[in-house]
Every structure is written in C-alpha cells, then in structure tokens.
MOPAC internal coordinates of N, CA, C and O (Angstrom, degrees):
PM7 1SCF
backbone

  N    0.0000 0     0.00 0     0.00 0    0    0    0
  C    1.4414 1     0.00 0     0.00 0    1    0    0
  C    1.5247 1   111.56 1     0.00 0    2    1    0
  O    1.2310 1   114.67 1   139.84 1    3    2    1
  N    1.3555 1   127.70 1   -40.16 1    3    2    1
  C    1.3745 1   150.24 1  -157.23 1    5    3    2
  C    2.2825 1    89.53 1   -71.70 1    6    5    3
  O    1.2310 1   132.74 1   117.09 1    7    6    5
  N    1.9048 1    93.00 1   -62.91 1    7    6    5
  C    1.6528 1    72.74 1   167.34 1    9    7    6
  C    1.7078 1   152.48 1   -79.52 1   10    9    7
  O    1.2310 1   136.38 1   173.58 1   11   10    9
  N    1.7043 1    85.88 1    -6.42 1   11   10    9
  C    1.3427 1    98.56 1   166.58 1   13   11   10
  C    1.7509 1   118.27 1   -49.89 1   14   13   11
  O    1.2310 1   132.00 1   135.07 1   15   14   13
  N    1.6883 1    94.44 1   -44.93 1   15   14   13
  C    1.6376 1   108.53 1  -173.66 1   17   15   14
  C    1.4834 1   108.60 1   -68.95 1   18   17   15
  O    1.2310 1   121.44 1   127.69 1   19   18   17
  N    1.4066 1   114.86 1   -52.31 1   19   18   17
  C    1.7651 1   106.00 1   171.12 1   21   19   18
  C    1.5683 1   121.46 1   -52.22 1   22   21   19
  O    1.2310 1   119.99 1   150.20 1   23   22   21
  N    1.4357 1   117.62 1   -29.80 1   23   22   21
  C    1.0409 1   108.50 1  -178.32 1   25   23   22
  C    1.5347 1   107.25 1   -97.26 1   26   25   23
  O    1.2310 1   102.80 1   168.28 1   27   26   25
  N    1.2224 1   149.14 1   -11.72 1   27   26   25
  C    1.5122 1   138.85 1   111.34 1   29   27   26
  C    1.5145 1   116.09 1     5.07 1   30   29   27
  O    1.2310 1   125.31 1    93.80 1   31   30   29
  N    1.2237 1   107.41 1   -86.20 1   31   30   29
  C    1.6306 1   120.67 1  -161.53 1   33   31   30
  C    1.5452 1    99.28 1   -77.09 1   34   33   31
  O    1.2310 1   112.42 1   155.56 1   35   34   33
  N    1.4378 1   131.91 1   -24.44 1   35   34   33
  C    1.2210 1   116.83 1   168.25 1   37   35   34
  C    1.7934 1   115.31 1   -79.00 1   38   37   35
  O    1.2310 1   122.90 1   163.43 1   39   38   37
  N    1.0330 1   112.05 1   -16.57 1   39   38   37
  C    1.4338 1   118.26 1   170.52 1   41   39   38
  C    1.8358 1   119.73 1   -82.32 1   42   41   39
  O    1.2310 1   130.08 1   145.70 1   43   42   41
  N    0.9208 1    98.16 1   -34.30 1   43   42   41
  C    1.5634 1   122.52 1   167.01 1   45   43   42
  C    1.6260 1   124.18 1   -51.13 1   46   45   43
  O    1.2310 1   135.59 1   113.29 1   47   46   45
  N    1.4357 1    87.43 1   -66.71 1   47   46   45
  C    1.7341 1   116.12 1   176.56 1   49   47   46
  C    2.1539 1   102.27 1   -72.18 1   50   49   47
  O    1.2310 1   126.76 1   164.93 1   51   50   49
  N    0.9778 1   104.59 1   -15.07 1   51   50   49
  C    1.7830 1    95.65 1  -177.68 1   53   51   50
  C    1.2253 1    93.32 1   -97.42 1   54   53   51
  O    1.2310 1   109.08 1   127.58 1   55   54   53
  N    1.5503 1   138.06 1   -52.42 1   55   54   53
  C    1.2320 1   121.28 1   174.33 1   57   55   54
  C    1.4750 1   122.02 1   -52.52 1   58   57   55
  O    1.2310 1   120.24 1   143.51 1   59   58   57
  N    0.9394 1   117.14 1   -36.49 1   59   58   57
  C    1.9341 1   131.49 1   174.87 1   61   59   58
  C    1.7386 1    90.75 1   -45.14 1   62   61   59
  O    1.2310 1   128.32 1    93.40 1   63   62   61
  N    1.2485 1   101.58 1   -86.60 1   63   62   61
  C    2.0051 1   110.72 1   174.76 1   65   63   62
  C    1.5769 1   111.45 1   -30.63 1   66   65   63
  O    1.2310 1   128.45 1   131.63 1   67   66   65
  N    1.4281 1   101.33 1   -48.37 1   67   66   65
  C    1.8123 1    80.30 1  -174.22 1   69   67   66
  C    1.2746 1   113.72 1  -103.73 1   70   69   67
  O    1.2310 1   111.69 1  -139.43 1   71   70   69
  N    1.3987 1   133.27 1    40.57 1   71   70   69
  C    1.2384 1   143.86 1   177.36 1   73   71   70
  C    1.6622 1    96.10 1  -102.93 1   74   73   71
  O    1.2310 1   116.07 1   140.36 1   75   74   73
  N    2.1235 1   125.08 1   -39.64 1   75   74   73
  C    1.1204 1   130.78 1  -151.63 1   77   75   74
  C    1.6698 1    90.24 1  -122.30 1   78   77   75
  O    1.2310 1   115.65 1  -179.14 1   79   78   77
  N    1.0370 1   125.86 1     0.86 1   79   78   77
  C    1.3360 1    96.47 1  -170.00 1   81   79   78
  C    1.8036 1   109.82 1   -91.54 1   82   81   79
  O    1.2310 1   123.06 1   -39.97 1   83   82   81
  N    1.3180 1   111.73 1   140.03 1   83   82   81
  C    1.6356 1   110.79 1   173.34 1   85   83   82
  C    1.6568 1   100.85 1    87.68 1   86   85   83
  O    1.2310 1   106.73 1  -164.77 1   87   86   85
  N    1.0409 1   142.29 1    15.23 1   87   86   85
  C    1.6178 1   147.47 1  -177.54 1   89   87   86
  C    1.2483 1   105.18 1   -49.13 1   90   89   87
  O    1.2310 1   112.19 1   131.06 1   91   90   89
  N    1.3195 1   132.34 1   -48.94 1   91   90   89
  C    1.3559 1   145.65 1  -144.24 1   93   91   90
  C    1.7473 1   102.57 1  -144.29 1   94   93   91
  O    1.2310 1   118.64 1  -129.75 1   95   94   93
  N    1.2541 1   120.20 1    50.25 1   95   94   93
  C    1.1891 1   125.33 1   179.59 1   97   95   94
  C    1.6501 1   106.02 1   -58.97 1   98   97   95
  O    1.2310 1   122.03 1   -55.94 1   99   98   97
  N    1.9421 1   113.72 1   124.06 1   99   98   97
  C    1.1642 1   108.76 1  -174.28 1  101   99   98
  C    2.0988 1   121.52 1   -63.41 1  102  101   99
  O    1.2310 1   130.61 1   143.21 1  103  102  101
  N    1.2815 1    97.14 1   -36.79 1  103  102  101
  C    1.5767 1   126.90 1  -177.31 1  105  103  102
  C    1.1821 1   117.25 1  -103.15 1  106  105  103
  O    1.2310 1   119.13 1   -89.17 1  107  106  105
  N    1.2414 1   119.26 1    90.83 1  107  106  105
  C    1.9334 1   107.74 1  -173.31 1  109  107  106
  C    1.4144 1   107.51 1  -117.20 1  110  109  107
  O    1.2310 1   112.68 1  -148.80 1  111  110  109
  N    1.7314 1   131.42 1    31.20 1  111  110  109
  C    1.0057 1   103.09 1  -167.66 1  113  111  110
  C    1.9116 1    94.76 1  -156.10 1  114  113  111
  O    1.2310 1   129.05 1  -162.12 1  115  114  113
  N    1.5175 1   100.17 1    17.88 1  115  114  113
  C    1.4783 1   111.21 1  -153.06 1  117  115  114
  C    1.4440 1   101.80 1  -158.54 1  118  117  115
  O    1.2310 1   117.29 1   -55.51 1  119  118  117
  N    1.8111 1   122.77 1   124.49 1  119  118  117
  C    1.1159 1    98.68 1   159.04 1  121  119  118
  C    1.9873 1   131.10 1   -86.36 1  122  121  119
  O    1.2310 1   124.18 1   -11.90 1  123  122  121
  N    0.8316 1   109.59 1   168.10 1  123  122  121
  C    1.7165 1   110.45 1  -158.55 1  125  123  122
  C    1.7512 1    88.23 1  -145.44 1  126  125  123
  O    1.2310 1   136.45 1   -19.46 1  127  126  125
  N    1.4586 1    85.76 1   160.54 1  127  126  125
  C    1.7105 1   106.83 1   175.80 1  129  127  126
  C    1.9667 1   104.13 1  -160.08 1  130  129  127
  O    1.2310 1   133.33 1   -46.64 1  131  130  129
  N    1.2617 1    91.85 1   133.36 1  131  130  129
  C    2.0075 1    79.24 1   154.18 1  133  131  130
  C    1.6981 1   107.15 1    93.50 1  134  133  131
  O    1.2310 1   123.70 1  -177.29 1  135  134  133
  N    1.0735 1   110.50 1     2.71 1  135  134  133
  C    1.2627 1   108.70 1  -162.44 1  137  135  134
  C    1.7325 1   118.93 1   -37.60 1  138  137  135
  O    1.2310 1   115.61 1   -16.31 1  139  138  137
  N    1.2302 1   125.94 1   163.69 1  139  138  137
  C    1.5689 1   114.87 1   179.52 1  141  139  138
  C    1.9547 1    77.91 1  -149.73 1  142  141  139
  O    1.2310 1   124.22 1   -36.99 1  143  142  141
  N    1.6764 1   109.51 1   143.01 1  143  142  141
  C    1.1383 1   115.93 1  -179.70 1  145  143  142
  C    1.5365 1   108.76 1  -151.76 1  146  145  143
  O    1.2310 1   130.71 1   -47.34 1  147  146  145
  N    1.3419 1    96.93 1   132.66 1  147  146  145
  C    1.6219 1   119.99 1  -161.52 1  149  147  146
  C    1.9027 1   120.21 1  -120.89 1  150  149  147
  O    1.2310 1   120.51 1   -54.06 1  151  150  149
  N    0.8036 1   116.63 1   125.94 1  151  150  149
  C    1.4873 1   111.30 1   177.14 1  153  151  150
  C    1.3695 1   129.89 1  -126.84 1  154  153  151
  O    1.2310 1   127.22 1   -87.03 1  155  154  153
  N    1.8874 1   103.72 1    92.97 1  155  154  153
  C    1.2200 1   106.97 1   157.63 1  157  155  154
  C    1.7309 1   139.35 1   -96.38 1  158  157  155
  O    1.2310 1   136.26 1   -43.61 1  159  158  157
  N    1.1594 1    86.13 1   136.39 1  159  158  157
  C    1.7825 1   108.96 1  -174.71 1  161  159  158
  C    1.8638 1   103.75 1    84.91 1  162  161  159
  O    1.2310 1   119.58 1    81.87 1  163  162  161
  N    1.2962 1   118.41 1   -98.13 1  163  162  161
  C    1.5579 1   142.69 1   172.94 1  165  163  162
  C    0.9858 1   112.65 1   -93.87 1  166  165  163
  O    1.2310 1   120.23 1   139.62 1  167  166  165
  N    1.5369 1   117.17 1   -40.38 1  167  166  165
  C    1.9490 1   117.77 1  -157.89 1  169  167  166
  C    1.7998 1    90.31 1   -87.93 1  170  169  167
  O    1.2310 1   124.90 1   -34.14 1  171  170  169
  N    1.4544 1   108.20 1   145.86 1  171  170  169
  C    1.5140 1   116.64 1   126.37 1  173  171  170
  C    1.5016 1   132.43 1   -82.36 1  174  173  171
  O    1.2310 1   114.13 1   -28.41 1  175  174  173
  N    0.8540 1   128.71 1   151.59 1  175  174  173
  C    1.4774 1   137.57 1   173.21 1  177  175  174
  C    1.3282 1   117.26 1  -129.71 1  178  177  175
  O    1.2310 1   123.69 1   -61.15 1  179  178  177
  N    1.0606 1   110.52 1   118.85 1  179  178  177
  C    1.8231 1   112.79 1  -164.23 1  181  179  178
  C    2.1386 1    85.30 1  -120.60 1  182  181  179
  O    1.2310 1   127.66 1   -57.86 1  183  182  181
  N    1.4169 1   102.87 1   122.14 1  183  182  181
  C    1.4428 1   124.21 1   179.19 1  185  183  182
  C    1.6410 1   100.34 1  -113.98 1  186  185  183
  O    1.2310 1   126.27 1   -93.96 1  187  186  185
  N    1.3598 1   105.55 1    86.04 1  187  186  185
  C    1.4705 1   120.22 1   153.31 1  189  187  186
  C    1.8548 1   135.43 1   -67.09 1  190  189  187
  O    1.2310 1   112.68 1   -21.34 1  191  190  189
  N    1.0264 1   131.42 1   158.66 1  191  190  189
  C    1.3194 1   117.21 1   167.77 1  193  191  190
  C    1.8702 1   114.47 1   -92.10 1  194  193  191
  O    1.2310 1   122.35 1   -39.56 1  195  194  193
  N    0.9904 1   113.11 1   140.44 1  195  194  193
  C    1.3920 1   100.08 1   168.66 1  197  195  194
  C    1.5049 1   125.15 1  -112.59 1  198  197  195
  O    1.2310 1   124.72 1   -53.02 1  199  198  197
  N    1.2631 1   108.55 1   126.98 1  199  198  197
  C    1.5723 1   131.53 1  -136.15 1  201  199  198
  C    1.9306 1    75.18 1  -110.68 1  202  201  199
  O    1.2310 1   136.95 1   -43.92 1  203  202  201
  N    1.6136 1    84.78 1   136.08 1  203  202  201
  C    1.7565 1    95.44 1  -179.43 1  205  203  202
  C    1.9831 1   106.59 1  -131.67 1  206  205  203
  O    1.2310 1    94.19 1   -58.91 1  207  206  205
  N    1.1600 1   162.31 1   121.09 1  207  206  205
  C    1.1763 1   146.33 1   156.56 1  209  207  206
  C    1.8117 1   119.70 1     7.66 1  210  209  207
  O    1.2310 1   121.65 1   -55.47 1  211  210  209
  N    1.0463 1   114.45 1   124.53 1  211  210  209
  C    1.5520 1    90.46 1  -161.76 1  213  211  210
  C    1.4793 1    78.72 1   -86.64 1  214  213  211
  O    1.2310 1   132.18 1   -11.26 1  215  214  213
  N    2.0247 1    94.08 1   168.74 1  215  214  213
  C    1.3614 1    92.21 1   170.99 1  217  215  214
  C    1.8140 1   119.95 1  -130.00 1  218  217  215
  O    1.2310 1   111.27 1    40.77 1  219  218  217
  N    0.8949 1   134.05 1  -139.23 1  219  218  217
  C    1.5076 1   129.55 1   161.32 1  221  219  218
  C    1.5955 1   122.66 1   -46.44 1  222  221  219
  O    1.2310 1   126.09 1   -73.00 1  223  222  221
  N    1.0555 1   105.89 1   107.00 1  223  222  221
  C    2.0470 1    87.73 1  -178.92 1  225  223  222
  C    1.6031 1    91.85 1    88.30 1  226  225  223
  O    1.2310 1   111.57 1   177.46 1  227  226  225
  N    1.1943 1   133.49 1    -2.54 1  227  226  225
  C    1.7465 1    95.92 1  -164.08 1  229  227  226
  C    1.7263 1    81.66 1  -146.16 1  230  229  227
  O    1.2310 1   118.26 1   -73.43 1  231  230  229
  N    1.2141 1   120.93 1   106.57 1  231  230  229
  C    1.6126 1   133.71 1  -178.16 1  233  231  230
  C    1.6444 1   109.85 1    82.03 1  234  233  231
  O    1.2310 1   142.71 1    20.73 1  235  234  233
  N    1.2800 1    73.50 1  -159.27 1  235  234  233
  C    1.8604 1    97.13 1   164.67 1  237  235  234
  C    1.0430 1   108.08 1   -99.70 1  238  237  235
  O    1.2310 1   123.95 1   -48.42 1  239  238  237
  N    1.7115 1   110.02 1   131.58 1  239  238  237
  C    1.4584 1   117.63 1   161.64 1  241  239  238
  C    1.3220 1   135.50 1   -31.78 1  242  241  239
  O    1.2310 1   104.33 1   -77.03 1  243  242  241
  N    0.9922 1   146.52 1   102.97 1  243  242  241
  C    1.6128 1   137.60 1  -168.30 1  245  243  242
  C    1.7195 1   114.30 1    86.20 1  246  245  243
  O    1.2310 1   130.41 1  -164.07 1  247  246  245
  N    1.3202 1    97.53 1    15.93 1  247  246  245
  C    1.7891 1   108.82 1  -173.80 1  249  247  246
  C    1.2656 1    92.36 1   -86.61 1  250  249  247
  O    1.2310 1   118.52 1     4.50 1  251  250  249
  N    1.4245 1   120.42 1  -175.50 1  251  250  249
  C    1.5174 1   133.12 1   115.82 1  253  251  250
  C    1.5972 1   110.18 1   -92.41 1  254  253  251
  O    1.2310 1   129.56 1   -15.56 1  255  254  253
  N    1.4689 1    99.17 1   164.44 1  255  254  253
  C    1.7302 1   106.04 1  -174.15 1  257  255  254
  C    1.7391 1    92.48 1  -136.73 1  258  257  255
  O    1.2310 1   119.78 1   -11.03 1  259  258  257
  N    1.0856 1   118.02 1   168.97 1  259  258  257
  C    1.4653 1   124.98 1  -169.88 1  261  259  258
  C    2.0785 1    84.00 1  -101.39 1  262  261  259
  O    1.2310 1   134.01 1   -61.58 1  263  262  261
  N    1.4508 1    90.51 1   118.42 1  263  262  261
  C    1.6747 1    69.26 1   160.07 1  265  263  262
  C    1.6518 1   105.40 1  -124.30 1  266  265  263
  O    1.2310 1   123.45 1   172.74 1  267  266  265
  N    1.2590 1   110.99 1    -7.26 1  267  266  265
  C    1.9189 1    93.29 1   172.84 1  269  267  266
  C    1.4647 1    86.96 1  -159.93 1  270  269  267
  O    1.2310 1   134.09 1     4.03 1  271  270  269
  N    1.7540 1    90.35 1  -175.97 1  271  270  269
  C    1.3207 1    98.87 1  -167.25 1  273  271  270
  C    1.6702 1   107.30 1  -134.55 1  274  273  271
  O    1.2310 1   123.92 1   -57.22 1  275  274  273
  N    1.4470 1   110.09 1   122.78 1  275  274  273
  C    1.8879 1   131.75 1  -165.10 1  277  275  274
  C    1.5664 1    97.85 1   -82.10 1  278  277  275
  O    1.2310 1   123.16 1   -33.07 1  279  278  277
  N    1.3359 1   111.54 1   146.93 1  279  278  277
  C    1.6079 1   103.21 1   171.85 1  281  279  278
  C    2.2014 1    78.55 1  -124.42 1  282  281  279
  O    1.2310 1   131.09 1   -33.31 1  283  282  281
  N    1.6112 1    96.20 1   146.69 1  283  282  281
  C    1.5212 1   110.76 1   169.98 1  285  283  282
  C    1.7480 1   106.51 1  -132.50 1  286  285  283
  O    1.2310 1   126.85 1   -56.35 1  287  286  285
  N    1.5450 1   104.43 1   123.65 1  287  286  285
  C    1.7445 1    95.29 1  -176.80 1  289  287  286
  C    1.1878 1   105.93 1  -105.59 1  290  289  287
  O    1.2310 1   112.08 1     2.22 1  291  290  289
  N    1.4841 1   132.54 1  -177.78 1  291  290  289
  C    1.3244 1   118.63 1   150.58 1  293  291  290
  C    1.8290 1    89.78 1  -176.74 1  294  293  291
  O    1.2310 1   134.44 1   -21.66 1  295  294  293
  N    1.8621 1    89.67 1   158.34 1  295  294  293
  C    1.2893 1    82.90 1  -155.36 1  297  295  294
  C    2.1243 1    83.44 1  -112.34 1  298  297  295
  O    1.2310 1   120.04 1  -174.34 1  299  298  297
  N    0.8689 1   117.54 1     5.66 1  299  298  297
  C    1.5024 1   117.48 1   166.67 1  301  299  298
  C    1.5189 1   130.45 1  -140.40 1  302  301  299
  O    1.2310 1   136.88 1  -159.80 1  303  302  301
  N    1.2623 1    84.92 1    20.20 1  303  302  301
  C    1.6742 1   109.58 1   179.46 1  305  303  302
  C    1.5800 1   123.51 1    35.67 1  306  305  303
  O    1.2310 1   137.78 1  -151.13 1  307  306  305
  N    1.4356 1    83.15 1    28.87 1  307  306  305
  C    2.0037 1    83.78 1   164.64 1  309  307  306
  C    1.9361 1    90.96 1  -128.43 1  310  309  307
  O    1.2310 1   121.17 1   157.43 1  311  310  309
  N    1.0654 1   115.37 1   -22.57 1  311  310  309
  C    1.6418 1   107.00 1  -175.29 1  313  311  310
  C    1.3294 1    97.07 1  -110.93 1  314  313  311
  O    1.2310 1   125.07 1   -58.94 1  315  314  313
  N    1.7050 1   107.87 1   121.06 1  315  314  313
  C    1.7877 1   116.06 1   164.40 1  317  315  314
  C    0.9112 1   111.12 1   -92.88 1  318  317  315
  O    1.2310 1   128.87 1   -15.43 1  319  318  317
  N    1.6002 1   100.52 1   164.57 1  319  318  317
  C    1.5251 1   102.91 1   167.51 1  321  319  318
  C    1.7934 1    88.79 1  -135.20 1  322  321  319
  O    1.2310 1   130.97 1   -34.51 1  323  322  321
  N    1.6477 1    96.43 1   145.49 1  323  322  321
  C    1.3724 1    91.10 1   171.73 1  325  323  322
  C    1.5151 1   104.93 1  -121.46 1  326  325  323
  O    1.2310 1   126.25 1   -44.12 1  327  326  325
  N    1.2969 1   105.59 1   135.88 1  327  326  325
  C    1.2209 1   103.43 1  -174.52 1  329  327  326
  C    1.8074 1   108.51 1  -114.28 1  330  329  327
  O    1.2310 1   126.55 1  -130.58 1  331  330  329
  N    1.3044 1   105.01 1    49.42 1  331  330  329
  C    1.5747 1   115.92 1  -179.69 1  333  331  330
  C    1.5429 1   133.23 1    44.17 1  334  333  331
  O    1.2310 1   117.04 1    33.99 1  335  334  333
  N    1.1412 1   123.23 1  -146.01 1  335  334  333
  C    2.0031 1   130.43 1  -177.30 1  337  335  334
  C    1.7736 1    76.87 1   -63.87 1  338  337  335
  O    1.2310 1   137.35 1   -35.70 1  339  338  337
  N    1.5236 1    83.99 1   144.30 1  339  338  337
  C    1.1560 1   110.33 1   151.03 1  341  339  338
  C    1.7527 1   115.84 1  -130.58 1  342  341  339
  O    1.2310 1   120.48 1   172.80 1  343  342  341
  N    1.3629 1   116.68 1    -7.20 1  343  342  341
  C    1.2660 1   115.70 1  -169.83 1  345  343  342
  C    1.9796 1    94.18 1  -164.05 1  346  345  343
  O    1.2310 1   118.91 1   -29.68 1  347  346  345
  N    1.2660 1   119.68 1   150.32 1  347  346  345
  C    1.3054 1   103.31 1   159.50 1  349  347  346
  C    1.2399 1    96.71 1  -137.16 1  350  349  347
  O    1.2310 1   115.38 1     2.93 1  351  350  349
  N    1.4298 1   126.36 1  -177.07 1  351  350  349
  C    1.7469 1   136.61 1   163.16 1  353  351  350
  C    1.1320 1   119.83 1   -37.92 1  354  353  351
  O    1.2310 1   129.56 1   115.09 1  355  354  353
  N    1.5472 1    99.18 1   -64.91 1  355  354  353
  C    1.3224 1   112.95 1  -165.12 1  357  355  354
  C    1.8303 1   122.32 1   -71.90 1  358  357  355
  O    1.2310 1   132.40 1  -162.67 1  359  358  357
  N    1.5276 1    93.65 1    17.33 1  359  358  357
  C    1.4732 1   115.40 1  -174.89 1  361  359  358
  C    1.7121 1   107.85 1  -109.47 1  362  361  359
  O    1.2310 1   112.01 1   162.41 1  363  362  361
  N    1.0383 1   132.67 1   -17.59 1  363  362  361
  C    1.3312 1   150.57 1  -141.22 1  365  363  362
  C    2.1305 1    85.31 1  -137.51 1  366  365  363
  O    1.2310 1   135.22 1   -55.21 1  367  366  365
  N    1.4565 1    88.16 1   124.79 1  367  366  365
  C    1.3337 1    99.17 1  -166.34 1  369  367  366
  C    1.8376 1    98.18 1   -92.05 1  370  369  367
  O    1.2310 1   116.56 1   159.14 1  371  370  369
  N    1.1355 1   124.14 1   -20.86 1  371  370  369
  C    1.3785 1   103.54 1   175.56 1  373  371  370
  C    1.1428 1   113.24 1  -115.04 1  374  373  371
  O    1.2310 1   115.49 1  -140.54 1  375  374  373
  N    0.9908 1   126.17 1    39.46 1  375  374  373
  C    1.5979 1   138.04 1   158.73 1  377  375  374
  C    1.6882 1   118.50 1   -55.82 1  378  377  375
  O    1.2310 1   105.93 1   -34.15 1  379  378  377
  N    0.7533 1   143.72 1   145.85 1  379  378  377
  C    1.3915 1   143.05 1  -170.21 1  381  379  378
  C    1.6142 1    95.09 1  -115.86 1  382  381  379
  O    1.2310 1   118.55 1   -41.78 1  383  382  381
  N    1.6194 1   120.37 1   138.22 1  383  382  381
  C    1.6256 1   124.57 1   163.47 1  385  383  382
  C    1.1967 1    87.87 1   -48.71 1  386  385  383
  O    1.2310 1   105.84 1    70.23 1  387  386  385
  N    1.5164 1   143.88 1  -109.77 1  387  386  385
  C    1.3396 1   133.41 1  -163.92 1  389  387  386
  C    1.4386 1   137.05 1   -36.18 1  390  389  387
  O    1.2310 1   121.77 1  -167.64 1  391  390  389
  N    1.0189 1   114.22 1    12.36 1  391  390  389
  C    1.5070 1   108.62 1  -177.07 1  393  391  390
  C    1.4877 1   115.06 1   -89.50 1  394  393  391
  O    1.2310 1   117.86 1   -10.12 1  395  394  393
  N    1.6107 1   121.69 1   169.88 1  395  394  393
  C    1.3144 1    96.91 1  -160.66 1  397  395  394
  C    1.4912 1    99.33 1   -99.98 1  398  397  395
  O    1.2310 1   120.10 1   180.00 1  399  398  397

C-alpha cells in the first residue's frame, strides 16, 4: 500500500512540474547559451551568447558556435525587451574563424 502512495505522489508531483515549467520563457525566438545577468538601477539585463548552426570554416560541423552577443532587459521579469547584437565576432580582432 505504502508504494502504491509514493508512486501516487510521484505521479502527481511530475504532472504539477510539467503543467508550470517554462511559462514565461525569457528567449523564444533565438538560440542562446552562457547567459551573464546584471542589474542596473530597476532593469536587469541578462547578456547571452547567440549560438547559430556552425557552418563551413566557422566551428564544428553539426555544432553550434557563439557568433554574437544579444542583450535582453526587463524591468519585471515577465516582459523583455530585446534590444539585439550588442557585439559580434567578426568585431573582436582576435577571434579565430573557428572558434566557438
């Protein structure tokens, strides 16, 4: 009886999680990695990398590679704002074509 009940509440409790998880996804339209997030005044600003398919010359085949970098603010952390590149590779003088 005792495992009937654990496996109850463990069946219970996973549907609970995957009913809420990801609701308010910050990035829905971009892949990203790495994020670093900072808060001046009210806003946060979360500075992710944005990770693209690598391609010929540029990563590993079938990788992603970081090729620039997105800034996203928000001042109640359910509404972003993205305010696009803030930096790319090909801006940064010792960057290597292959690097990730």
């Amino acid at each position: 009886m005792i495992n009937r009940n654990h496996l109850l509440i463990a069946v219970i409790t996973s549907l609970i999680f995957c009913n809420v998880y990801s609701q308010n996804p910050l990035i829905r339209n971009q892949f990203t990695a790495d994020p670093t997030a900072r808060v001046f005044g009210d806003r946060i600003y979360v500075f992710p990398s944005h990770d693209i398919l690598a391609t010929e010359g540029k990563g590993r085949p079938g990788w992603f590679c970081m090729e620039d970098y997105h800034v996203f603010s928000s001042d109640d952390l359910t509404d972003w704002k993205d305010h696009g590149m803030i930096v790319t590779q090909n801006e940064v003088p010792w960057v290597r074509p292959n690097s990730y």
